[in-house]
C-alpha positions, 0 to 999 in steps of 0.5 A, a space after each residue: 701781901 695786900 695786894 695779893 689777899 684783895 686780889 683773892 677777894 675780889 676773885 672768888 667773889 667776882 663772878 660769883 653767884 652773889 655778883 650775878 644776882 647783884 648785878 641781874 639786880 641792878 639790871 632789872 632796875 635799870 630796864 625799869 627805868 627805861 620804861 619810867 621814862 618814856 611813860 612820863 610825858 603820856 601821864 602828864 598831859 593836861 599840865 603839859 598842854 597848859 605849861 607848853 601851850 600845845 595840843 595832845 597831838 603834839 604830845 603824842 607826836 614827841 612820845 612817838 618821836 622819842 620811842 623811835 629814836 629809842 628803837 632807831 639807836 637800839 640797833 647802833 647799840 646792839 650791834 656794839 653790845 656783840 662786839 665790844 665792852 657791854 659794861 662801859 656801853 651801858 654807862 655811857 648809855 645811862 648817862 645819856 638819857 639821865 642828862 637829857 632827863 634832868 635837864 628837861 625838868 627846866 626848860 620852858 620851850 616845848 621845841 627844847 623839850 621835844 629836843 631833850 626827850 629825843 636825846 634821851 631816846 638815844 640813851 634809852 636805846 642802850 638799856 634795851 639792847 644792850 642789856 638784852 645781851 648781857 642778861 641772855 647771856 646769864 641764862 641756861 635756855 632751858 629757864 629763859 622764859 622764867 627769866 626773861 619773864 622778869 626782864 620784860 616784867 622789870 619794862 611793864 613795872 617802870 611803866 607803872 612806875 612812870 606813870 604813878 609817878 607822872 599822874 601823881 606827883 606831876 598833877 602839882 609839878 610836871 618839874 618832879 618827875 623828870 628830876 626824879 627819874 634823872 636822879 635814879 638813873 645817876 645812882 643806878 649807873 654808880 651802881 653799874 660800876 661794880 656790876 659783872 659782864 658775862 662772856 658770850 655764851 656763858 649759860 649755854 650747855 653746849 659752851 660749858 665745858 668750853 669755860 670749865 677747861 678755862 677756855 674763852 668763847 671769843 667770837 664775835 660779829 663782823 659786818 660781812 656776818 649781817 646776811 646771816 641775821 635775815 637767812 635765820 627764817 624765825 628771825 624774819 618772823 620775830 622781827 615782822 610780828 613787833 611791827 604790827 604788835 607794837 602798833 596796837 601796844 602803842 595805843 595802850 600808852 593814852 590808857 591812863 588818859 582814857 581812865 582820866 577822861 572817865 573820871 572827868 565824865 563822871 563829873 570830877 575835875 581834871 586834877 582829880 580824874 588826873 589822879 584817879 584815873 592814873 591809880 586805876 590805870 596803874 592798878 589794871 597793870 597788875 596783870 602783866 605779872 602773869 608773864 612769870 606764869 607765861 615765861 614758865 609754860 613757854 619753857 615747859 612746852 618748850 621742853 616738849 617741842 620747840 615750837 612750844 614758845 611761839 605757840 603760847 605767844 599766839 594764844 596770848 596774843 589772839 586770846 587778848 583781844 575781846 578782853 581789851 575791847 570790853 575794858 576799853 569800853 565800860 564806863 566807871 558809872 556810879 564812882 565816888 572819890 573825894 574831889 581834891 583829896 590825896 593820893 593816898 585818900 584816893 588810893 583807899 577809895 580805888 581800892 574799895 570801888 573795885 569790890 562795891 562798884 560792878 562797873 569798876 569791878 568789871 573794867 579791872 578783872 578785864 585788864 586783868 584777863 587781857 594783860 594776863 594773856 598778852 604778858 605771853 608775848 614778852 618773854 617768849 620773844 625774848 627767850 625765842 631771840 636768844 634760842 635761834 641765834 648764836 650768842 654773838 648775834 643776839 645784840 644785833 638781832 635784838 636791835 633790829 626787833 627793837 627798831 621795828 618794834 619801835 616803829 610800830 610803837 610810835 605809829 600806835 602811841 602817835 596815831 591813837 591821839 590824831 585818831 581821838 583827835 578827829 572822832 572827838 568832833 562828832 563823838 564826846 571824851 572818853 568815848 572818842 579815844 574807846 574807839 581810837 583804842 578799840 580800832 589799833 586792836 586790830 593789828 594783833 591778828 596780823 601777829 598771830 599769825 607771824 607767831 604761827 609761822 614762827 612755830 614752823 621754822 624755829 625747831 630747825 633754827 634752834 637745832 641749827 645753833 645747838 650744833 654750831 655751839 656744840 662744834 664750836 666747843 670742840 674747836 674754840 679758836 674763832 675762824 678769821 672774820 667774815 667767816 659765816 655761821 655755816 662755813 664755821 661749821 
């Protein structure tokens, strides 16, 4: 009789609406501290150089390294993630880039701790598209947007977090951070324990009276199907517009040293312009919250024409530009922060500069502005992965955009710091990184343009799955493998 109530218990609980905000919860952390992790290193590089004895070029070189590493593994990840068990995946995954974390907390060899950021990257990989798997699979499309706003608002907020963290408490300890990103992951893979896998497919319209009637939707991806990822035409678009976004977006991950180098012009010394210059970097995030905002007008025009999403992604993107240059280049003159005080003095003094100081004022409502408008992108490429292909393919093709976005993001994160590197001799910090910056936004044209191209095939490539679903439902046992998305038919 025990046996039998628990079992009732964890059924009608299991599953259930509170077990999916509980673990949409828990995964939304989890992303989060993907990206705190790999914003740890960029935002601590003036003690970095001092306790390693290295340049920021090396720095930058070991960023890049682990952001591709992250990308390379993704696809491996997201591959496994539409085949087999996601739960146990991302546990393994977690784990992975938690040790490599803990353990770079201790070493004093920068080759070891180049060598631990680079395993961590191949944890960090699982988090990315593992988990863009199970969370597609939670929402019904006509609310992707929405609810990928918060997924890849979850990525912007960890790299707030991480680098807070770093330029915070790693301006005293470059140990504390890594010890502290290390320890919530081991709580949050605990956390993961109880966490639901959805089946494939379980928010999708067409499958829903498919689960109703209590059958399952059991298919699966098999290498000889891989063709069929490159044969969706929007995919081909989503894929080559990450390479040349991702470049201009790694550039943004020295922003918070460009904000440091600023402060330190203005006469304050490296601890200090460290600190301030984190906060003011931090503070300038604050507009990627307007990705809600974006997931929702991606929905809605979406609702009204199915190339509403890449139509947003495009205005955003192109939209960013002017208001990235302007924030780039416009000097913090007149700023006054206590030399030496604490975070929360300096906090205060930030916070105050934005309404009396015009120069200040004017640097944040332009980071506002263009992370407001490029917070577009993001989860309309989500929501637009999920919408053009089958749910069994989705990891994969996830992985593939990933690897690529990885590429770019390492080519922009490494090549920003070689950039202000040699136009720092001829031209003086900040302004040897302004340019730097200012240079790789030149690849946000080139995605436009990817987005443009998008809008004209996706209408088809969403009708395509619609209807493989639809049919699918009306005959759920899954053909033998090897059998294509159209022979299915």
């Amino acid at each position: 009789m025990t046996s039998s109530r628990a079992n009732t218990r964890r059924t009608s609980w299991w599953g259930g609406p509170v077990h999916v905000v509980y673990t949409i919860v828990v995964f939304i952390v989890l992303a989060s501290l993907d990206n705190a992790a790999i914003a740890l290193i960029p935002s601590m590089i003036p003690q970095l150089r001092e306790s390693y004895g290295v340049g920021t070029a090396a720095l930058g070189a070991l960023t890049g390294a682990q952001v591709l590493m992250t990308a390379v593994t993704a696809v491996g990840w997201g591959y496994l993630a539409d085949q087999r068990d996601r739960k146990r995946l991302l546990l393994w995954g977690t784990l992975i880039w938690s040790i490599a974390m803990a353990m770079s907390a201790f070493t004093t060899s920068f080759g070891v701790l180049f060598a631990l950021q680079v395993v961590a990257g191949i944890g960090l990989g699982s988090i990315a598209a593992v988990g863009f798997s199970v969370v597609s699979d939670f929402v019904a499309p006509k609310r992707r947007g929405l609810a990928m706003s918060f997924w890849g608002l979850s990525q912007g907020i960890g790299t707030l977090i991480g680098s807070l963290l770093a330029s915070q408490t790693g301006a005293v300890n470059s140990r504390a951070p890594f010890l502290i990103i290390a320890v919530s992951g081991f709580s949050f893979s605990i956390l993961f324990l109880l966490a639901f896998d959805p089946p494939r497919g379980f928010s999708e319209p067409e499958l829903a009276d498919l689960y109703a009637d209590g059958e399952t939707y059991d298919y699966d991806i098999d290498p000889s199907q891989l063709h069929e990822l490159a044969d969706v035409r929007t995919n081909r678009w989503l894929v080559l517009q990450g390479l040349t976004a991702q470049i201009a977006y790694g550039s943004l991950i020295w922003v918070p040293l460009l904000y440091q180098e600023k402060v330190i012009a203005e006469g304050y010394s490296q601890a200090t312009g460290q600190q301030v210059g984190g906060l003011f970097a931090a503070m300038f995030s604050i507009g990627a919250l307007f990705s809600i905002l974006a997931g929702h007008i991606g929905d809605r025009w979406q609702h009204r024409n199915l190339s509403g999403r890449a139509y947003v992604s495009a205005i955003g993107i192109l939209g960013a530009i002017p208001f990235f240059l302007i924030f780039f280049w416009i000097p913090l003159r007149g700023l006054e922060v206590t030399e030496g005080a604490s975070t929360l003095t300096f906090l205060g003094e930030v916070l105050s500069s934005i309404a009396t100081n015009p120069w200040v004022a004017a640097a944040f409502l332009s980071a506002i502005v263009a992370l407001a408008l490029t917070s577009a992108d993001s989860p309309n490429w989500f929501a637009l992965i999920s919408d053009v292909n089958v749910p069994e393919h989705r990891g994969t093709v996830f992985g593939v955009g990933y690897l690529v976005n990885g590429v770019g993001r390492a080519t922009g994160a490494g090549l920003t710091t070689v950039t202000a590197q040699v136009l720092n001799r001829s031209i003086p910090a900040p302004y040897n990184l302004a340019v730097g910056l200012s240079l790789f936004q030149v690849f946000f044209l080139p995605t436009g343009w990817c987005y443009w191209k998008a809008s004209k095939t996706c209408p088809a490539d969403i009708t395509d799955v619609r209807s493989t679903l639809r049919n699918r439902a009306n005959n759920p046992s899954p053909p033998f493998k090897g059998d294509s998305r159209t022979t299915q038919e």
